[in-house]
N, C-alpha and C positions, 0 to 999 in steps of 0.2 A: 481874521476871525479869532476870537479869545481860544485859548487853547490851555486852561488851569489845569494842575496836579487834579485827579480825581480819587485817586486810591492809595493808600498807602500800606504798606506791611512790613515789619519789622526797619530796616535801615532802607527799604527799599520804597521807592515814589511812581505813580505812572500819571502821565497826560492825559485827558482823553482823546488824543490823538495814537498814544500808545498801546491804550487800549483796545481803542478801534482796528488800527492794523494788528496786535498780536489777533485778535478776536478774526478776522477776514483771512492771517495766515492760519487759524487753526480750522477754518470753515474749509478752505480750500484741500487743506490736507485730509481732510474728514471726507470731501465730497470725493478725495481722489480715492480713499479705503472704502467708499462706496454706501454712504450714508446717503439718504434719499428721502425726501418730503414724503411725509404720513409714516416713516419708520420710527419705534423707539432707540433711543439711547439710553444704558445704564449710566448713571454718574454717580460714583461713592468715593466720595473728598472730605477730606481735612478744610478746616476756613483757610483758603490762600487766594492769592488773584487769580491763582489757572480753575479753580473752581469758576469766577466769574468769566472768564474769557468761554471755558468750555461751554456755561448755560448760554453764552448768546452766539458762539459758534453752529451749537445743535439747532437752535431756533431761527440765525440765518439759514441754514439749508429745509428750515421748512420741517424740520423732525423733532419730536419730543421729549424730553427730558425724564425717563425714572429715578429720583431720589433715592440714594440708599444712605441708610445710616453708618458712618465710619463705625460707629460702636458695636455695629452688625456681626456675632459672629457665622461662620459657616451653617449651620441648619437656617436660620433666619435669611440669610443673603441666598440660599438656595430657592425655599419660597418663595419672596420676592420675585426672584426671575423668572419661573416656573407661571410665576399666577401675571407678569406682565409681559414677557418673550419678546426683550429687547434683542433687536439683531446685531449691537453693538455696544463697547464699553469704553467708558473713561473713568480714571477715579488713580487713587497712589495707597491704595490697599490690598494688599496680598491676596485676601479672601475671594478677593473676586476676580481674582486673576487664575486662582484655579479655576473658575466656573465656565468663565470665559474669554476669548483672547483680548486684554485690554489695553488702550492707549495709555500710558504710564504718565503721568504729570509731570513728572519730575523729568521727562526726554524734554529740552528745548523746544518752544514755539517759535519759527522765523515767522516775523512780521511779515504779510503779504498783502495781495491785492483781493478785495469781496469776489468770489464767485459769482456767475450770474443766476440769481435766484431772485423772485417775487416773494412781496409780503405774506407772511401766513394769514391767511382765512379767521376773521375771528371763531369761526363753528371747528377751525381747524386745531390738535390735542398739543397741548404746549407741555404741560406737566402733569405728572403722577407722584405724591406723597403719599407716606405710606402713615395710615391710622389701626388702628385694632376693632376685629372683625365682634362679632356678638358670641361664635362661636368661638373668642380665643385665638383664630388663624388673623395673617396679617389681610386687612384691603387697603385695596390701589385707590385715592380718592385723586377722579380724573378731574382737570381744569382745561380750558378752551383758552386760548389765546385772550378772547374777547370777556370768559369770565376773571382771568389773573390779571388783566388790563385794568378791569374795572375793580378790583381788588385793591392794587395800585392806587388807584387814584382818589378812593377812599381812604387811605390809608397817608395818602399825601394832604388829603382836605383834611381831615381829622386833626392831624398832627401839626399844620398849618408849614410844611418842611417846604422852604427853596431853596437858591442858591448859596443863602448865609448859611447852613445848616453843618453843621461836622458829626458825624456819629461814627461810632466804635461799636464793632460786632464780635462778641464773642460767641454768643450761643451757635450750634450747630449750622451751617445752608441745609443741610438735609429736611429739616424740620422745618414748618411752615412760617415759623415768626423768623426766622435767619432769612429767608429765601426772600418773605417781603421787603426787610429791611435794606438789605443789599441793594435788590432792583429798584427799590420807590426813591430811595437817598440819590442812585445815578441817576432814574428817570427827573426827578429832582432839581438836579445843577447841584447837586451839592459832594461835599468832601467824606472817605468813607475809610475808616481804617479798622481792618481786619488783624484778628487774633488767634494764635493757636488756640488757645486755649483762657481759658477764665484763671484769670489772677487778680488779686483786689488791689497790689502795690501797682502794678502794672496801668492795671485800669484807671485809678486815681490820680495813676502821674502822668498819664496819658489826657486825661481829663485836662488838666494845669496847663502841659508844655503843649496840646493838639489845640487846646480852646473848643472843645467838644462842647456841643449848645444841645444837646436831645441825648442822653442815656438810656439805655434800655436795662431793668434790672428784672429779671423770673427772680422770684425768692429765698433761693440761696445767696445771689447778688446783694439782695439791696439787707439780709443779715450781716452777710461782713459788712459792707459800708457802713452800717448802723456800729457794731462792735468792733470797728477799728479804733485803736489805742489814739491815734495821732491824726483822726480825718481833720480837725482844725486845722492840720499843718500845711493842709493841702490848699491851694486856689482853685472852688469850683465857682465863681461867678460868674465865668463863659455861660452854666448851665441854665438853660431856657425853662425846663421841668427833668425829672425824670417818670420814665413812664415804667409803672408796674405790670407785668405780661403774667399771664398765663397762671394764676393764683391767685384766689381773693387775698385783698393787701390786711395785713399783720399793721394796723393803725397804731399800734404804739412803738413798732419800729419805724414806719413811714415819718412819724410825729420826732422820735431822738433825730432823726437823717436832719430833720428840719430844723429845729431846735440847735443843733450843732453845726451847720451852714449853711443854713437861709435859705435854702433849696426846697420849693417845693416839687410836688408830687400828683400826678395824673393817671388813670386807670382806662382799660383797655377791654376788651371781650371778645373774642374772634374762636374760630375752630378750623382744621386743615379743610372740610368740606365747605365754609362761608368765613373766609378770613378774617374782615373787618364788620363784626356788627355793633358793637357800641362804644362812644369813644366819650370818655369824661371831660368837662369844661377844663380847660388848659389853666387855670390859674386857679381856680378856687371850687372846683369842683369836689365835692362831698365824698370822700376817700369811703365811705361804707356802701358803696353804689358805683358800678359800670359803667356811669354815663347814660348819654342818649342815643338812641339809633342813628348811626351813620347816615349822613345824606344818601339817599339810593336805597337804603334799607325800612324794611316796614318788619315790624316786631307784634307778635301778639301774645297771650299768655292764654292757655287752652286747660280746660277741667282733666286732671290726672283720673277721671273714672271712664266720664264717654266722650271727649276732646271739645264738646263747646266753647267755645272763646268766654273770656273770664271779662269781669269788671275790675277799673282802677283799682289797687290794694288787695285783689284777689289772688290767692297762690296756688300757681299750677304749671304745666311745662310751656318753658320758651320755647316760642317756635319764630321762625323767620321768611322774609321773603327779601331775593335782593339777584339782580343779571350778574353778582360775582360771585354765585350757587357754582359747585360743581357740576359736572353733567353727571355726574355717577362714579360707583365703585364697580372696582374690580375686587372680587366675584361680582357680575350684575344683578348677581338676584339679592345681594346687601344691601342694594339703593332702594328696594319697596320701603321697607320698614324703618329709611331714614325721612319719608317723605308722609305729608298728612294734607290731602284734600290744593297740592299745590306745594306745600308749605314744608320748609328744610324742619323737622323735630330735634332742639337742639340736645335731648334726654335732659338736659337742667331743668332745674324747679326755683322758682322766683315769682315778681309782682312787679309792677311798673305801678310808679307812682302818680299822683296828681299833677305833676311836673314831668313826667315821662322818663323820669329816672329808672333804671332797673335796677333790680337788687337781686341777686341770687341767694336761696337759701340750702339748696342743697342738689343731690342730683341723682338723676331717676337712673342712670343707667350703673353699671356693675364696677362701669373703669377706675384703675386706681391713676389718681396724677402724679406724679414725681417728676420734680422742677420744672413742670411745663411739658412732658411725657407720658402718654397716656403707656398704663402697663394693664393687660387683658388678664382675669384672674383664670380664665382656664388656660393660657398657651404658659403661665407657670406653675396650674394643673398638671399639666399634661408632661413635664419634665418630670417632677416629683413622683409620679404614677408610674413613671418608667422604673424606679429603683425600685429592689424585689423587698424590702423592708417596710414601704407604704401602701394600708390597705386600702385608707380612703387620707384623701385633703382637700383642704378650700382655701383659697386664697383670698385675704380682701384686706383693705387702704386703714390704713389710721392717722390722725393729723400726726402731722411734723411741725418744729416750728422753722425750721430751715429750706423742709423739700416741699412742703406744702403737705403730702402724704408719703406711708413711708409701709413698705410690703411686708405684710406679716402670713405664714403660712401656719394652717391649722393641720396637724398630720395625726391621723390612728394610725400607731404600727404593732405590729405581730412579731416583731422582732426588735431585739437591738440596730439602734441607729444614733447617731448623734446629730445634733442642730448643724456643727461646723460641717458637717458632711451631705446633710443636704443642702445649705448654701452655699455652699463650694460645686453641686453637682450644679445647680441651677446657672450661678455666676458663671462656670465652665460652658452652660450652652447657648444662655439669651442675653444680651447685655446688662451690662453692670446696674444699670438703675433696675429693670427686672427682679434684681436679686433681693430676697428677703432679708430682711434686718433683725427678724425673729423666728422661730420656729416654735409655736406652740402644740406641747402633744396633748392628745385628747383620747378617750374612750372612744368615741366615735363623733361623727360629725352629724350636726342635724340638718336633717331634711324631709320635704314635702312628701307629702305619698307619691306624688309629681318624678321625685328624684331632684327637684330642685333645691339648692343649697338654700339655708338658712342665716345669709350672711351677719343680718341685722343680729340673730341671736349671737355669732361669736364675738362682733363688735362690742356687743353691750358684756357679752362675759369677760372682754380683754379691757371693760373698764369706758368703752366710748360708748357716751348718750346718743348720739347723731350717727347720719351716713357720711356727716362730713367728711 
């Protein structure tokens, strides 16, 4: 039986023979510390192969995986566990080794023999990714075996990925486009080579000497590769497309990319509660649109007044239906109001066209995006509000042309304060993309008789026409 390299990272290669056994020696070990079908595991990793061996370790024994984010510091990593009470940890971060007692990555995996265990139940909880709650607090968005499966494999049709395929991962596994990319490449047949970290020399020459046929670029990505002094130097003609994630694409850097190596460019739409909802024509697909609904997915566009389903070219919110739906968030009572009459609400605002293209124009809910990172403008309320200098603030998104949006905090204070001092208190408690890039001060902040923030107004005072 074929037994190919399936992974690679740094100077280091694995089989998937080698895989298989470290993965069945970490299950056994796991099942010996007493991990048990229908319990959580936490896992907060760096991109390495024992992140992959762990994810299918937990899910041989039947138990489900909690995502944390490496970037997570302590308050953040505290709620997370509080609001999902994993009985167990894995991960090679500190933080979470104060909270609870963790299996260390970096201790040796001996290759062993599978446990005896049966397949997970597709109704049965595979994963927990963490999104931002309406309130600001984090939620748990839960997946089922049978809804991440089918996740998977829309994600593999879409993409058109099999055994020829080679892909490089830098973004997060925490994060729900790391996590698909990882598993649908192995489910796949195909070759997958993980990254510390995002480098663009790196990534490029990896592209040339790996023969990397499918790229993934979030929006800071595919600006360097656009503004690299020397990409002509490079050989990308292994590449198949690169795909644009998590960010309407910047068409005139998409168009230099191409213009400078022949390389086109494809477009994507997914969210951690409905992974894969639309996936753009792989060659010539119209870079100012999304694509079309993934096979398995049904898409509708519904009146932002009283939710009637709209007509071709009418603008109002995306809404979806598709069996790789979440079962729910944790808090449970988040999932009413992410649902309408059946139907995932995906808060975007868009139009499907005569051709069934979607296009998004803007988006109904409060989140700011940064590089494919939803940031919730009250949990960095809610930091700001602690410092005895701020008597009110509001948080909200402005375009970037790098991060896609980029965190600006609107502060009334009654005291001296300075800008560096409240981006340094925030960057000190939520992770780094969290952190505001500006600090505007204000007489006061507007708001509804409601108490509800006035965002649209400070956007438009800071100079932006749109929610963009």
């Amino acid at each position: 039986m074929p037994d190919p390299v399936v992974l690679a990272f740094e100077e280091r290669t694995y089989r998937r023979s080698e895989l298989a056994a470290l993965t069945d020696g970490l299950a056994a070990e796991l099942a010996h510390r007493g991990v048990r079908a229908g319990q959580r595991v936490a896992l907060m990793s760096s991109n390495r192969p024992e992140f992959v061996v762990a994810l299918f370790a937990v899910w041989q024994l039947g138990a489900s995986v909690v995502l944390i984010s490496p970037a997570w510091k302590n308050a953040e990593v505290a709620a997370a566990l509080a609001l999902t009470e994993p009985q167990h940890a894995l991960g090679d971060q500190p933080v979470l080794t104060e909270r609870m007692p963790m299996r260390h990555l970096d201790e040796p995996i001996v290759p062993g023999a599978s446990p005896s265990v049966s397949t997970p139940a597709a109704e049965a909880e595979a994963v927990l990714v963490f999104s931002s709650g309406t309130t600001g607090l984090p939620k748990a968005v839960r997946h089922t075996h049978g809804s991440f499966r089918t996740a998977v494999t829309h994600w593999k049709t879409v993409l058109d990925l099999g055994e020829r395929d080679r892909l490089q991962i830098v973004t997060p596994p925490s994060h729900i486009l790391g996590l698909l990319n990882i598993v649908t490449v192995l489910e796949a047949g195909g070759w997958l080579r993980l990254h510390r970290r995002f480098d663009v020399e790196t990534m490029l020459r990896h592209i040339e000497s790996d023969r990397i046929t499918v790229e993934m670029a979030v929006a800071p990505i595919a600006l360097a590769i656009a503004s690299h002094p020397g990409l002509e130097s490079f050989d990308l003609s292994s590449l198949r497309y690169i795909m644009w994630c998590a960010t309407p694409v910047t068409v005139s850097v998409a168009e230099a990319v191409t213009r400078r190596t022949g390389v086109g460019w494809t477009t994507a739409y997914g969210a951690s509660e409905l992974p894969v909802l639309t996936c753009n024509d792989l060659r010539d697909g119209p870079l100012d649109t999304v694509g079309r609904a993934a096979p398995g997915v049904r898409l509708r566009v519904v009146s932002l007044d009283d939710g009637t389903p709209l007509s071709v070219g009418e603008t109002g919110e995306i809404q979806a239906q598709s069996d790789s739906l979440m079962t729910g968030y944790l808090p449970a009572e988040e999932t009413r109001s992410a649902m309408h009459d059946g139907w995932y609400r995906t808060g975007d605002v868009g139009f499907l066209d005569e051709r069934g293209y979607l296009r998004i124009t803007d988006r109904a809910k409060e989140m700011i995006k940064v590089r494919g990172f939803q940031v919730a403008p009250a949990e960095v309320e809610a930091v700001l509000h602690g410092h005895p200098a701020v008597s009110d603030c509001a948080v909200f998104g402005v375009p970037h042309p790098a991060d896609g949006e980029a965190v600006v905090a609107a502060v009334a204070s009654t005291q001296g304060v300075s800008a560096d001092e409240l981006i340094s208190l925030v960057g000190d408690t939520l992770a780094s993309y969290k952190r505001p890039t500006e600090i505007v001060f204000v007489p006061e902040i507007p708001r509804l008789p409601s108490g509800k923030v006035l965002r649209r107004v400070l956007k438009e005072r800071h100079g932006c026409t749109s929610d963009n």
